[in-house]
C-alpha positions as CSV (number, residue, x, y, z in Angstrom):
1,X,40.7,-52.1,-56.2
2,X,37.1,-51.6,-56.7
3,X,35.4,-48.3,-56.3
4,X,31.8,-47.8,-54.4
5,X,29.4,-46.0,-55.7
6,X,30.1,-43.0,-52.8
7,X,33.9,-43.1,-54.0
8,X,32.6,-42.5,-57.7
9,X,30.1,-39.2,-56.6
10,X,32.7,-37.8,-53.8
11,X,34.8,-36.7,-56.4
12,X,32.4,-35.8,-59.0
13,X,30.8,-33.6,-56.3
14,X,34.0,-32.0,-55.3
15,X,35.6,-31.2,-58.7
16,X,32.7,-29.5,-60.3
17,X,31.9,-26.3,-60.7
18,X,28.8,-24.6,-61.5
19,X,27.7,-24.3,-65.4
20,X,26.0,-21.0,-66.8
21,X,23.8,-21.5,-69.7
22,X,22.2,-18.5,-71.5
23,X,19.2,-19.0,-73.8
24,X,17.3,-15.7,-75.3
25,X,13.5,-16.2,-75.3
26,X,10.8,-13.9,-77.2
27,X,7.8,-13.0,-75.6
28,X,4.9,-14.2,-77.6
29,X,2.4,-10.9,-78.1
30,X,5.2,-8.2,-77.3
31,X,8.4,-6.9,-78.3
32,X,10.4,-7.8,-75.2
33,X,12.6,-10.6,-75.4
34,X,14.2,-12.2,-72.4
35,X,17.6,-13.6,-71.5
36,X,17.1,-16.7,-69.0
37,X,20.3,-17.6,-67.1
38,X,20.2,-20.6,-64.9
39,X,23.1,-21.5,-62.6
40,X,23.5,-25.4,-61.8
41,X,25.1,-25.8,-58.5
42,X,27.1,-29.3,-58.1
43,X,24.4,-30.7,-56.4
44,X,22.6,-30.4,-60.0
45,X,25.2,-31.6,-61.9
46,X,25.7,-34.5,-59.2
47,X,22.1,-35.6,-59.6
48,X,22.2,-35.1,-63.8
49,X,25.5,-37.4,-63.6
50,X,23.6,-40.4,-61.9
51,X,26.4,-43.4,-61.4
52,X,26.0,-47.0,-60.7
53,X,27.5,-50.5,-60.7
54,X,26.3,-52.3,-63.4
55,X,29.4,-54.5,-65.4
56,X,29.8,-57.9,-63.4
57,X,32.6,-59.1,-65.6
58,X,34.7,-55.9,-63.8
59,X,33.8,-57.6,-60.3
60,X,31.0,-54.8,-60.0
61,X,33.3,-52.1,-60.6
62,X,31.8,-50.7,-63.7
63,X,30.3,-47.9,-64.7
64,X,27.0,-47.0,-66.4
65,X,25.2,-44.2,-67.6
66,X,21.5,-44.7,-68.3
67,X,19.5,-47.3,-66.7
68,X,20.7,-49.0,-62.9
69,X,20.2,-52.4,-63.3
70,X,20.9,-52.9,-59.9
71,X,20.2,-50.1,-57.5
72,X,20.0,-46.5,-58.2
73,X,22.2,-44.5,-56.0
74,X,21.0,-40.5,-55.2
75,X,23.7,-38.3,-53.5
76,X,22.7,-37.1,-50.1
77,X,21.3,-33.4,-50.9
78,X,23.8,-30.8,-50.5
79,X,22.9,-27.8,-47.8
80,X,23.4,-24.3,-48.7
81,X,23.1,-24.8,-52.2
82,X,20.1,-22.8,-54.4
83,X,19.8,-23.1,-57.9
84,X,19.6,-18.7,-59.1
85,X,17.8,-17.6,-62.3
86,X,18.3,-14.2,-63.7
87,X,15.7,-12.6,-66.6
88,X,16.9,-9.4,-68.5
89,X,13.7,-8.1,-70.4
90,X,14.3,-6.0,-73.2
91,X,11.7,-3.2,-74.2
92,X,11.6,-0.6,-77.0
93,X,11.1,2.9,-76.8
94,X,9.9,6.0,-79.3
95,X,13.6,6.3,-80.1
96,X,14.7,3.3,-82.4
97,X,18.3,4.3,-81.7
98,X,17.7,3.5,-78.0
99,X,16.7,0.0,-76.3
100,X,15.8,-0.5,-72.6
101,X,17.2,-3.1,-70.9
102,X,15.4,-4.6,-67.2
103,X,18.1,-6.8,-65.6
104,X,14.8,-7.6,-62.9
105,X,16.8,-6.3,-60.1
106,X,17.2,-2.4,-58.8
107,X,20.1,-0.4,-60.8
108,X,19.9,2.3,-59.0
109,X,19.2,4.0,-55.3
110,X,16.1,6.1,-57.3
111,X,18.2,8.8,-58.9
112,X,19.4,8.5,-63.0
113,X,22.7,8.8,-64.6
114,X,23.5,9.1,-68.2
115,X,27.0,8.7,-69.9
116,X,27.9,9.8,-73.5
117,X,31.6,9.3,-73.7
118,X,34.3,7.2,-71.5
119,X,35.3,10.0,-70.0
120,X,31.9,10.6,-68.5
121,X,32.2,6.6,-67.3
122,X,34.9,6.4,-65.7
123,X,32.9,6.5,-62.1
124,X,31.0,3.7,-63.3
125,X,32.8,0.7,-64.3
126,X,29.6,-1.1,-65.7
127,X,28.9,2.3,-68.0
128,X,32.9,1.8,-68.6
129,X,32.7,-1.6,-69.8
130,X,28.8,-0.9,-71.8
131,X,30.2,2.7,-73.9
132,X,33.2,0.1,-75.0
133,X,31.1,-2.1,-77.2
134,X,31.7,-0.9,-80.7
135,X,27.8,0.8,-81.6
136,X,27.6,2.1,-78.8
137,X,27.3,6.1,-78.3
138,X,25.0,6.5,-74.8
139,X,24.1,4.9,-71.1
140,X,21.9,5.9,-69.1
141,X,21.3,4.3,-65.6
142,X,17.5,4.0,-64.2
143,X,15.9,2.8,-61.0
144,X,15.3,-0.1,-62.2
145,X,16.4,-0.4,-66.0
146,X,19.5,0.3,-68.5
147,X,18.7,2.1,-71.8
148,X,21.7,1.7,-74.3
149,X,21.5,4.1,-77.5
150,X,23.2,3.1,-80.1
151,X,24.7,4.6,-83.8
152,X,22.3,4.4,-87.0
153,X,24.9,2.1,-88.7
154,X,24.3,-0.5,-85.9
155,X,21.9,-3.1,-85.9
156,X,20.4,-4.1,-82.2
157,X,20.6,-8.2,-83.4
158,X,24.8,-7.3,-83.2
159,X,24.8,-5.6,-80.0
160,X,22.0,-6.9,-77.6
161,X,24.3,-10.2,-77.4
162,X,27.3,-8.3,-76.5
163,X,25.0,-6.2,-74.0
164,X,23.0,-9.4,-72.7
165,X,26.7,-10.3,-71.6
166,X,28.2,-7.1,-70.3
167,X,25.2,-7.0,-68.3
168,X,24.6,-10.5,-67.2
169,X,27.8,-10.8,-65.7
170,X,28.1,-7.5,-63.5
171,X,24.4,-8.2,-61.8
172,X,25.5,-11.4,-61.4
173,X,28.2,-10.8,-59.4
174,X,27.3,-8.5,-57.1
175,X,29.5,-5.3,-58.3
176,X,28.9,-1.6,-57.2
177,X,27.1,0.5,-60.0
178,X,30.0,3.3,-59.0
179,X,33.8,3.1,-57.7
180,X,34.8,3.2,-53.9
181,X,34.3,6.8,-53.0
182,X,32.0,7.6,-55.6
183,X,28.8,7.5,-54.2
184,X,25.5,7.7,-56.5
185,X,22.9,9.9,-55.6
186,X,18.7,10.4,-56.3
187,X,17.6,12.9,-58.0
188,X,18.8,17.0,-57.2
189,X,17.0,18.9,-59.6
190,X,13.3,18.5,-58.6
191,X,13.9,18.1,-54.4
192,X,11.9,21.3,-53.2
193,X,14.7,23.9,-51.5
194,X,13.9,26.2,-48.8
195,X,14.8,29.2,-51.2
196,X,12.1,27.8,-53.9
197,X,8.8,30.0,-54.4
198,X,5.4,28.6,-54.1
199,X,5.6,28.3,-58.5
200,X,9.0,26.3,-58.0
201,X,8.4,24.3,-55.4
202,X,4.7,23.3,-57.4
203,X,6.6,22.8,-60.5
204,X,9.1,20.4,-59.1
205,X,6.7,18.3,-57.4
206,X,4.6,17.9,-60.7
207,X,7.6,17.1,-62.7
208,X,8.9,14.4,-60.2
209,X,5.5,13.1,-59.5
210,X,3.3,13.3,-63.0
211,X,6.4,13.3,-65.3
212,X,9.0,11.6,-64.4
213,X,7.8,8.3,-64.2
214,X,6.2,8.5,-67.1
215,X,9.4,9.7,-69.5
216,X,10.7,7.2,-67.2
217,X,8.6,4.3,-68.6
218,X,10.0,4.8,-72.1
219,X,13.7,4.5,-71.2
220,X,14.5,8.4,-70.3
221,X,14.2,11.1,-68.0
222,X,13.7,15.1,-67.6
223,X,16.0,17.2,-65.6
224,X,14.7,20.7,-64.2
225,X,16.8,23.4,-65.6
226,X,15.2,26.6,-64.2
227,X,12.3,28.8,-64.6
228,X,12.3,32.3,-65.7
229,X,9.0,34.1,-64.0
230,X,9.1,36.9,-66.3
231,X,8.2,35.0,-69.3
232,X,6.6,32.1,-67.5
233,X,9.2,29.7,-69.3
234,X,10.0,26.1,-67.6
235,X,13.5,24.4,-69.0
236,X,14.1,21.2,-68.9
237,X,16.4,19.0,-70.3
238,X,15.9,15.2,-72.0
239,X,17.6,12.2,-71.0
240,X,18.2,8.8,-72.2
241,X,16.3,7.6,-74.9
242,X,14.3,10.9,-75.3
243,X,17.7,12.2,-76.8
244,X,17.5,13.0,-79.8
245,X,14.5,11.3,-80.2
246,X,12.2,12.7,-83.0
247,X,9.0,12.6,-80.8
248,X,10.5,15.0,-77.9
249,X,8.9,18.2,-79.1
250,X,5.5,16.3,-78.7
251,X,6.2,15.3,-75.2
252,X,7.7,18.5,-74.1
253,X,4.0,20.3,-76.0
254,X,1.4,18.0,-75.7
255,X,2.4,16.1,-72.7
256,X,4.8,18.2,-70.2
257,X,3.4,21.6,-70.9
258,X,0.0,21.4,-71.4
259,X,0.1,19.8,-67.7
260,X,2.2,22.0,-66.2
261,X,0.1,25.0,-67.8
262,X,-3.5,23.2,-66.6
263,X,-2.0,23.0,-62.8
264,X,0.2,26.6,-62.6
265,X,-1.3,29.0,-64.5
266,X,2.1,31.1,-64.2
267,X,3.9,28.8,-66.6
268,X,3.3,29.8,-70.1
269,X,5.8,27.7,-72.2
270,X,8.2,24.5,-71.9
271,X,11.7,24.5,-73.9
272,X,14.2,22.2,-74.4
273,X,17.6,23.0,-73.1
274,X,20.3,21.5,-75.1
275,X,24.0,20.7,-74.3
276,X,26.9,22.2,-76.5
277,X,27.5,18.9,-77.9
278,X,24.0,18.1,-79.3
279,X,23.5,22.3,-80.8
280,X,26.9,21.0,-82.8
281,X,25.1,18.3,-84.3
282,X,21.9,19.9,-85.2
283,X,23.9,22.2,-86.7
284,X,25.5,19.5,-88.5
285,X,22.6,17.9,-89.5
286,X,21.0,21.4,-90.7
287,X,24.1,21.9,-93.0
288,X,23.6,18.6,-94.6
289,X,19.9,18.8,-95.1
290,X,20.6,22.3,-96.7
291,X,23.5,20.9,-99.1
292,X,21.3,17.5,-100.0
293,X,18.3,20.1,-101.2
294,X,20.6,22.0,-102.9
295,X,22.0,18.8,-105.1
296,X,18.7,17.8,-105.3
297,X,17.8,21.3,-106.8
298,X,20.7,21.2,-109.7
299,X,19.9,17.6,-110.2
300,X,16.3,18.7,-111.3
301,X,18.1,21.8,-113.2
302,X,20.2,19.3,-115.1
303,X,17.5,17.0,-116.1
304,X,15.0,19.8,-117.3
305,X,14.9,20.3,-121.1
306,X,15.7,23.9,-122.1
């Protein structure tokens, strides 16, 4: 029995399913680099697989692919259908060890969240399924970005793939940032509290207006950690890809305190606070600056003629 061409496309438009195809473009004149992802409904696919009747020795029951010698046969459209494209932008920031990544949709409600172990990502299952890549050693959630930090042993060409996917797949579908029941939340340490003084509450408001978006810009973010009016000290705390990033102390001199001095004259310092975790490390890395000097110096002991 011979087919129709409508017999031929019913099918075709019934069994197919939608086709993903990811492509990684570079920005010409920048450093970002973009992951395109374009979704083909089967409307697409239905028009790209055009059919028609073109053999006459099968009693015009063949089929064709190219050129309708015929008629050319186009499938009614298909309501309801949209074709979705998705950009992830990738940006670097001071700290080579951290990259930002800008899925073009919001991450967050406003506030930031940063994970450094599993434990620590087990409200999230996106910073779950990110702090599992093998490189990986930090997450931290923006407004409107993801900054991944990585080890020095790891190159970004490895990872960004693994990442592109990760994160490709949860926008895409729709998931909640954080488990049922675990709610995220903006940002606590800068809102202005009814107990604040007149300093505080000035402090806060320059910090989450002037500073924030700024740190903000290069993949991190400041948390307010107190301020001692005795000594006129302001603590804060780095976040994201100002972590151990060799160009804090600047920001925290030149940029964060210099401003805060200029507007409230009561402030007379800005210091870093740092968590148990990264004093271990520095302490760490002091020990093995202070044993490679040492080698060095019998090295140049050993080589010196008596």
């Amino acid at each position: 029995m011979s087919r129709t061409p409508s017999s031929i496309v019913r099918p075709l438009l019934a069994s197919s399913s939608r086709a993903q195809a990811h492509q990684l473009h570079p920005v010409a004149g920048s450093s970002r680099h973009v992951l395109v992802a374009r979704t083909l409904t089967s409307s697409a696919v239905a028009r790209a697989a055009r059919v028609s009747v073109t053999s006459p020795r099968l009693g015009g029951a063949g089929i064709a692919r190219g050129v309708d010698f015929r008629r050319r046969m186009t499938p009614a459209p298909v309501f309801g259908q949209q074709r979705r494209t998705m950009f992830i932008q990738t940006e670097t920031t001071p700290n080579e060890a951290s990259l930002k990544f800008i899925p073009g949709v919001p991450v967050t409600s406003g506030g930031t969240h940063e994970f450094l172990d599993l434990r620590s990502a087990l409200p999230s299952p996106l910073a779950t399924r990110l702090l599992t890549v093998d490189g990986l050693t930090g997450v931290f959630f923006g407004p409107d970005f993801v900054t991944c930090s990585k080890d020095e042993s790891f190159s970004w060409s490895i990872l960004k793939p693994e990442i592109f996917a990760v994160l490709m797949e949860h926008f895409s579908s729709g998931a909640p940032l954080f488990r049922d029941g675990q709610e995220e939340s903006g940002a606590e340490d800068t809102r202005v509290l009814e107990t604040d003084s007149e300093i505080v509450a000035m402090i806060k408001e320059l910090l989450e207006t002037r500073v924030r978006p700024a740190i903000q810009e290069d993949g991190g973010d400041i948390e307010y950690r107190g301020f001692e009016e005795g000594s006129g000290i302001v603590k804060l705390k780095l976040k994201g890809s100002c972590r151990g990033c060799s160009s804090s102390s600047v920001t925290l001199k030149n940029g964060i305190e210099r401003m805060l001095m200029h507007y409230v004259p009561e402030v007379q310092s800005v210091e870093q606070v740092l968590d148990e975790e990264e004093l271990i490390a520095l302490d760490e890395f002091a020990k093995f600056e202070a044993r490679l000097e040492k080698k060095q110096e019998q090295e140049a002991k050993a080589g010196k003629p008596e």
